[in-house]
N, C-alpha and C positions, 0 to 999 in steps of 0.2 A: 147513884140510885137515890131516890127519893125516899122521905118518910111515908109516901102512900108506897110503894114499892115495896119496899119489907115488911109491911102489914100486911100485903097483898101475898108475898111468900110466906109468910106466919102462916095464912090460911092452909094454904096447901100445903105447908108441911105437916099440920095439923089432920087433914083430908088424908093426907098419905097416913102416919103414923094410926088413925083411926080406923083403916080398911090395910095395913101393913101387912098380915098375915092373908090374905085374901088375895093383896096381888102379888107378895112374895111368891104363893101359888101357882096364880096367872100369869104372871110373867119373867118365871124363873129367869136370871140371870141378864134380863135386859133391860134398857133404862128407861122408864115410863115420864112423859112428860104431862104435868097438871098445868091445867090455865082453871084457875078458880076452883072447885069442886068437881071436876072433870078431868078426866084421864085422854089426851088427844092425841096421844101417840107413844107408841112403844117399837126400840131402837135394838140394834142391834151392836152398833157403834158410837160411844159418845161423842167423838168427834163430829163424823157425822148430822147427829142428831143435833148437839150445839148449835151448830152450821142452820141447819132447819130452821129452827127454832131461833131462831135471832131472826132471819128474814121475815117469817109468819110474823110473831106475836113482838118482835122487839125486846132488847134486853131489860131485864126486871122481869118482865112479866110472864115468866114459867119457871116452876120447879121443874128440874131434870133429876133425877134418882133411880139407881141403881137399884134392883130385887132381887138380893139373894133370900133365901129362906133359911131362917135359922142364926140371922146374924145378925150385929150391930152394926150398919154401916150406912150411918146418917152423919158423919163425918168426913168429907174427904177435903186432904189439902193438897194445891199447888204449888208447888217455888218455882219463882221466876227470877232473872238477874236485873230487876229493876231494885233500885236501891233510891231510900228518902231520905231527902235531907232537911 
């Protein structure tokens, strides 16, 4: 990912946490994706939606996040078995 890339998800994560309670609301429990200041879809499965969302807009270029209401959960991690050397 590029340095305009993560400026580019700054935005949006920015976008989200600033209407956060609004679509925690709207879209209880499912994962909304931003492209810019813009909400373009909301999922049901992130896998799924991942999938979507890579062929549309390309990697970098969307936030994907989960809306639960009530919670912290602008962290999530994955492990995988790749290993650096």
């Amino acid at each position: 990912m590029t340095i305009e890339g993560v400026i580019m998800l700054e935005r949006e994560f920015h976008y989200y946490k600033a209407h956060e309670s609004e679509f925690a609301e709207r879209y209880k429990g499912k994962f909304i994706a931003i492209v810019g200041e813009q909400v373009v879809g909301a999922f049901d499965d992130e896998v799924n939606a991942y999938e979507e969302l890579k062929k549309k807009y390309g990697l970098g270029n969307f936030l994907l996040q989960r809306c639960i209401p009530g919670t912290d959960n602008h962290v999530q991690r994955y492990h995988s078995r790749v290993a650096f050397r």
